[in-house]
Biotite code that builds the C-alpha atoms (Angstrom):
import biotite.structure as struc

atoms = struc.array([
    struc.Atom([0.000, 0.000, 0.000], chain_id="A", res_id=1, res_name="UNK", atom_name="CA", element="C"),
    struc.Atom([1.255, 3.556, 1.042], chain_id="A", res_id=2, res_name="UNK", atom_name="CA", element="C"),
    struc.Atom([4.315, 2.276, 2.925], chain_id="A", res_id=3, res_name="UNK", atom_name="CA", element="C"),
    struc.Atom([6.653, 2.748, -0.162], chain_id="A", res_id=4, res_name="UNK", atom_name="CA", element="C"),
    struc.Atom([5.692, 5.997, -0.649], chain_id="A", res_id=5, res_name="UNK", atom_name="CA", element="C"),
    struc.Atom([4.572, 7.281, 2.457], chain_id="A", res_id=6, res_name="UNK", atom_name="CA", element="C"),
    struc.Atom([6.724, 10.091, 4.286], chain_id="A", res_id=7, res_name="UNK", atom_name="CA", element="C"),
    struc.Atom([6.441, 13.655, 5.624], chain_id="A", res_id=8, res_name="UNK", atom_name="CA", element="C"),
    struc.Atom([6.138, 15.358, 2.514], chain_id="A", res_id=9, res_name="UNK", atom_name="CA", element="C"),
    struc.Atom([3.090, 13.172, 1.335], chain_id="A", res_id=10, res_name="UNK", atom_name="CA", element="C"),
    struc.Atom([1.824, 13.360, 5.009], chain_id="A", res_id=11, res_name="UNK", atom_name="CA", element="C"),
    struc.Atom([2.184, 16.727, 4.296], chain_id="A", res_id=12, res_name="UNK", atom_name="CA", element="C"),
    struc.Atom([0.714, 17.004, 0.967], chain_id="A", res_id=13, res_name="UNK", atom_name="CA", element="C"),
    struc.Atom([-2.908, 14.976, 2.623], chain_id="A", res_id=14, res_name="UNK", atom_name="CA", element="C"),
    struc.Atom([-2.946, 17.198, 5.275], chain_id="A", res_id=15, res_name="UNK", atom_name="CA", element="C"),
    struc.Atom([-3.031, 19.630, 2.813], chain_id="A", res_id=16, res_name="UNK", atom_name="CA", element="C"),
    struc.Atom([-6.302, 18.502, 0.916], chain_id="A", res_id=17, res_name="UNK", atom_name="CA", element="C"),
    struc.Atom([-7.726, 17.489, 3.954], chain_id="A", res_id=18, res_name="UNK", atom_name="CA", element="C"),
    struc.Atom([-7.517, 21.327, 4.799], chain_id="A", res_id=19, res_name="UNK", atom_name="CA", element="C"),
    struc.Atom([-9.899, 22.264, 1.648], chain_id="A", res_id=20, res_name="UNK", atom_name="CA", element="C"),
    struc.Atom([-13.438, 23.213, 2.271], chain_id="A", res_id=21, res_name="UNK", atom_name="CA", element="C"),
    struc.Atom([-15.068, 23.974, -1.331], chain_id="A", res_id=22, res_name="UNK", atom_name="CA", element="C"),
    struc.Atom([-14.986, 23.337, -4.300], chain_id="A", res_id=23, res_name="UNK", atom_name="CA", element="C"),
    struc.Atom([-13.350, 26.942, -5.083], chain_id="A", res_id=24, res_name="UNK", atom_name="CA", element="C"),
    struc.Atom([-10.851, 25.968, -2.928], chain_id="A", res_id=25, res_name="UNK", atom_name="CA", element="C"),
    struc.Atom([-9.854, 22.290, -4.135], chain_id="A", res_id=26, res_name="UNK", atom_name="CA", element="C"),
    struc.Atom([-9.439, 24.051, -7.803], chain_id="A", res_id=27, res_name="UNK", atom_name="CA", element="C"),
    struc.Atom([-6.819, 26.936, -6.538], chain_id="A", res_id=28, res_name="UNK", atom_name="CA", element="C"),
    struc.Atom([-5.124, 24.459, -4.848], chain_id="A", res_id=29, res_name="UNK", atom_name="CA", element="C"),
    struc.Atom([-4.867, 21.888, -8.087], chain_id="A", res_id=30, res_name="UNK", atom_name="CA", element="C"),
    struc.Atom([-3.650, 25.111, -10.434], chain_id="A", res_id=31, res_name="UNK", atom_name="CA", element="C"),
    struc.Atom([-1.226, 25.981, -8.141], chain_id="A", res_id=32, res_name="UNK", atom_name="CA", element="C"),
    struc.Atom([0.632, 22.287, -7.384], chain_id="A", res_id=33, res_name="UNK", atom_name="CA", element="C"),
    struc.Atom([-0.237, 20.221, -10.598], chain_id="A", res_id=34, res_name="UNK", atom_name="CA", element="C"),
    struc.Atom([0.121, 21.429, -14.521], chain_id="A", res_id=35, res_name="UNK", atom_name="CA", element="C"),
    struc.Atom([-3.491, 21.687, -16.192], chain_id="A", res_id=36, res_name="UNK", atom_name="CA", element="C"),
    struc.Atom([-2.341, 17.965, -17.718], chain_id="A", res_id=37, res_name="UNK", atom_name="CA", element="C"),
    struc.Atom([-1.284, 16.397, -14.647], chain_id="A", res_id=38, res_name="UNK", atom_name="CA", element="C"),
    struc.Atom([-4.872, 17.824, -13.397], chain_id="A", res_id=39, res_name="UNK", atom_name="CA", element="C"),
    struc.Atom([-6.685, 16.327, -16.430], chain_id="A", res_id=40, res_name="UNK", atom_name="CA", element="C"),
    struc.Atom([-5.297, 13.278, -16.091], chain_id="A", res_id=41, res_name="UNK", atom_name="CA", element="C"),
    struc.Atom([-6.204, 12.316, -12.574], chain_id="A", res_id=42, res_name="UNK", atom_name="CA", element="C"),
    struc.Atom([-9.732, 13.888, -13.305], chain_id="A", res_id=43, res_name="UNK", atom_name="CA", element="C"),
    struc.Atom([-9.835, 11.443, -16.403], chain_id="A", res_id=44, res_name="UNK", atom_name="CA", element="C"),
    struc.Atom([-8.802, 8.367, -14.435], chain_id="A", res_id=45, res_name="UNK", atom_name="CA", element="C"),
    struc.Atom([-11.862, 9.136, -11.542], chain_id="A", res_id=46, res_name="UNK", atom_name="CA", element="C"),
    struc.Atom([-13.826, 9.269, -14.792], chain_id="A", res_id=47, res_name="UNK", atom_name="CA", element="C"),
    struc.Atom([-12.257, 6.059, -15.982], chain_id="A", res_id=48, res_name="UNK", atom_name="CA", element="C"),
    struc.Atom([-12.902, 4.178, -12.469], chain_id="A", res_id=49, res_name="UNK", atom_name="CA", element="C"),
    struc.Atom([-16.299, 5.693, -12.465], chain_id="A", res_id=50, res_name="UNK", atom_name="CA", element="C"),
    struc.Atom([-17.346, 4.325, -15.888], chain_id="A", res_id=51, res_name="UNK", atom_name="CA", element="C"),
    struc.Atom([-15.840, 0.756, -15.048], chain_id="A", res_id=52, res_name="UNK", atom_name="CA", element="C"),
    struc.Atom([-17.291, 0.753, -11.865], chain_id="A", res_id=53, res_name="UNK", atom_name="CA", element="C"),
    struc.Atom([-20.863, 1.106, -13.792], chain_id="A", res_id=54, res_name="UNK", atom_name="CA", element="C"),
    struc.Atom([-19.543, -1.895, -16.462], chain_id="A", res_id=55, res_name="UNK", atom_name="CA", element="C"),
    struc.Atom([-19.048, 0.142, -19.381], chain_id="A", res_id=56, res_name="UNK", atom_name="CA", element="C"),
    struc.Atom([-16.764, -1.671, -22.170], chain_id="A", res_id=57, res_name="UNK", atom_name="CA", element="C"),
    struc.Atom([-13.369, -0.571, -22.838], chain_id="A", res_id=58, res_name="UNK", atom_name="CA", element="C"),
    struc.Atom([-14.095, 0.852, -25.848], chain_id="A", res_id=59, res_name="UNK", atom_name="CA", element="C"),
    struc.Atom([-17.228, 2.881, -24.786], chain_id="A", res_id=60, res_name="UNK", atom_name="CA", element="C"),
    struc.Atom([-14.694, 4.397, -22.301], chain_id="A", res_id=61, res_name="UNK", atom_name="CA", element="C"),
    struc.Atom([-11.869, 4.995, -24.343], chain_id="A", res_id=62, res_name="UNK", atom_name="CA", element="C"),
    struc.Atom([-14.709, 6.560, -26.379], chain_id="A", res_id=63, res_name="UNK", atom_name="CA", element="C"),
    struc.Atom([-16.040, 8.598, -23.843], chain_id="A", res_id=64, res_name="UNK", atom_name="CA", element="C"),
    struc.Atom([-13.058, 10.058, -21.850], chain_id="A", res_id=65, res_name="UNK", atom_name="CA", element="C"),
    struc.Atom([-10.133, 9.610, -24.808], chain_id="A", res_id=66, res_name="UNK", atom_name="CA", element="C"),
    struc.Atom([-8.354, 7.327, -22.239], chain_id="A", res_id=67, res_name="UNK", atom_name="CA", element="C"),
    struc.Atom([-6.259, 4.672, -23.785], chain_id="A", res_id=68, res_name="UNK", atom_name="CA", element="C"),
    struc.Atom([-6.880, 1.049, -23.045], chain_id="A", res_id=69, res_name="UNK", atom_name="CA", element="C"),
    struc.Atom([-3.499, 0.891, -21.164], chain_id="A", res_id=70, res_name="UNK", atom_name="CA", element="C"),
    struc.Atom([-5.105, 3.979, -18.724], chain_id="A", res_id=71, res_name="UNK", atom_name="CA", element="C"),
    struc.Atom([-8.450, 1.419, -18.605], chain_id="A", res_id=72, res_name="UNK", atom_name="CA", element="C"),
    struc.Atom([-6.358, -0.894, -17.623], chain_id="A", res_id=73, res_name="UNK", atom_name="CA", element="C"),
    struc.Atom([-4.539, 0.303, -14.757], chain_id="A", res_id=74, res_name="UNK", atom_name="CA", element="C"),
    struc.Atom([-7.100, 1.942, -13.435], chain_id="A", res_id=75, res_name="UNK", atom_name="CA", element="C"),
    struc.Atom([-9.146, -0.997, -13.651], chain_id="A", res_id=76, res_name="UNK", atom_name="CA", element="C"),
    struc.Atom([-5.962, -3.298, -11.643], chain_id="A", res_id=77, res_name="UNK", atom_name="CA", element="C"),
    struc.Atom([-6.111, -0.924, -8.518], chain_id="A", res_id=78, res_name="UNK", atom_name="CA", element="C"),
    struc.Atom([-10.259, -0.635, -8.790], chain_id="A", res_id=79, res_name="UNK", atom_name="CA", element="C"),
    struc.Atom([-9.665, -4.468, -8.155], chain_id="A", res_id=80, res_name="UNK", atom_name="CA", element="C"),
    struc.Atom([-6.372, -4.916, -6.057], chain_id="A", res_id=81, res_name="UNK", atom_name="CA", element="C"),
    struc.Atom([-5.707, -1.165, -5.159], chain_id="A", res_id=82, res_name="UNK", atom_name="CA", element="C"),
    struc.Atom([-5.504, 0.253, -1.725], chain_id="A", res_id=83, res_name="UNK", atom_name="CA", element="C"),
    struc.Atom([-9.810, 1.251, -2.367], chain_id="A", res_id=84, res_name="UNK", atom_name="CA", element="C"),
    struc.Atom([-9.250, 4.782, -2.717], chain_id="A", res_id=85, res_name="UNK", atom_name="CA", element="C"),
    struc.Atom([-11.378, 5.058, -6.026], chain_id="A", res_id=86, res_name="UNK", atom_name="CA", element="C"),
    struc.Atom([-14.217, 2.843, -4.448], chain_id="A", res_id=87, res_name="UNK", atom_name="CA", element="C"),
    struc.Atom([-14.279, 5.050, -1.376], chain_id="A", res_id=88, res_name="UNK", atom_name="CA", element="C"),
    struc.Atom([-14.244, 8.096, -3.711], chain_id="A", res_id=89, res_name="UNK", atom_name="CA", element="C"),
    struc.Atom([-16.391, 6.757, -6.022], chain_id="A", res_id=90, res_name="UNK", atom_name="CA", element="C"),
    struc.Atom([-18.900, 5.376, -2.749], chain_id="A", res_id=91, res_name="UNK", atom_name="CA", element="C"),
    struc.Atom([-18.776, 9.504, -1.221], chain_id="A", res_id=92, res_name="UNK", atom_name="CA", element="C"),
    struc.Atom([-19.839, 10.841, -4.834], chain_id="A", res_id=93, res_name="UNK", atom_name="CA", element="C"),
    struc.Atom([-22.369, 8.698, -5.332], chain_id="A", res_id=94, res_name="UNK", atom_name="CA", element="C"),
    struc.Atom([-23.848, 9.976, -2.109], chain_id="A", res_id=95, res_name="UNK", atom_name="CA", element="C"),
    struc.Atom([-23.234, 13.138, -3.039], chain_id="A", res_id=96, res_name="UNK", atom_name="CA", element="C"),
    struc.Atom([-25.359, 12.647, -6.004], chain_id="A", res_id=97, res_name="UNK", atom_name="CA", element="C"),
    struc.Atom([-28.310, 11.681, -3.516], chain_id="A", res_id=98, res_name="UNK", atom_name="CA", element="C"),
    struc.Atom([-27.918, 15.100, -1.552], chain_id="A", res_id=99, res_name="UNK", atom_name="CA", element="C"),
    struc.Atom([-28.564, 18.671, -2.703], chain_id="A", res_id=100, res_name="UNK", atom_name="CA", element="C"),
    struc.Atom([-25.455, 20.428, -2.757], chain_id="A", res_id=101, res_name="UNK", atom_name="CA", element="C"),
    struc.Atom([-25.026, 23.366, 0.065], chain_id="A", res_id=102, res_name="UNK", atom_name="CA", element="C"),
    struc.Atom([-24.750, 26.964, -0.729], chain_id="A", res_id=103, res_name="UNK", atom_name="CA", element="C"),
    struc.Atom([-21.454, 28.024, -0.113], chain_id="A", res_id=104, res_name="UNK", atom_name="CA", element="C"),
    struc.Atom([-22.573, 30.595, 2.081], chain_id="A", res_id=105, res_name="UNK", atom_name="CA", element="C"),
    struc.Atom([-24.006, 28.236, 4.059], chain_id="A", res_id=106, res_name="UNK", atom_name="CA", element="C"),
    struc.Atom([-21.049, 25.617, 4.154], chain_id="A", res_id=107, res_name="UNK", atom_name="CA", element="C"),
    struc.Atom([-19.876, 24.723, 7.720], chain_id="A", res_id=108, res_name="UNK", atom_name="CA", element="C"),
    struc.Atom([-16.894, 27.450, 8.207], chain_id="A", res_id=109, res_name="UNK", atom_name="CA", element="C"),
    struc.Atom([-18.062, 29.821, 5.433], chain_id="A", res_id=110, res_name="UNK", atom_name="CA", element="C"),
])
């Protein structure tokens, strides 16, 4: 799991997002640490996970998101033998969906 690449900096680094409390907030914080590709990427993988995670085909996804079928595929390894991070992210959106989203005025520590 995180043990080979665990350390202060990526401590750090979740601490960091952990920190974020809108939307506004998560998307200044992406421009400033990631290039708009490196952002596009990750965004494209949760999309990836998402659409496998619903049993779309390999080719409807590469169709859909422009992923290649090497991308499907290692995103579709750690949905199966990862560490669970897209299922748990994947699990909170889905709620999310469920619930109308709060005003940012009206977010806890607006």
């Amino acid at each position: 799991m995180t043990e080979k690449w665990k350390d202060k900096l990526t401590d750090q680094l979740c601490l960091a997002l952990l920190s974020l409390k809108t939307e506004d907030e998560v998307y200044c914080f992406l421009e400033d640490v990631a290039t708009i590709g490196e952002i596009r990427a990750l965004a494209q993988r949760l999309e990836v996970a998402r659409l496998l995670s619903e049993a779309y085909t390999y080719p409807q996804i590469a169709q859909q998101t422009g992923a290649s079928t090497a991308t499907i595929s290692r995103v579709k390894k750690f949905l199966e033998y990862g560490a669970d991070g897209y299922k748990i992210v994947l699990d909170r959106l889905k709620e999310t969906e469920d619930t109308p989203p709060v005003p940012e005025e009206d977010a806890p520590g607006s």
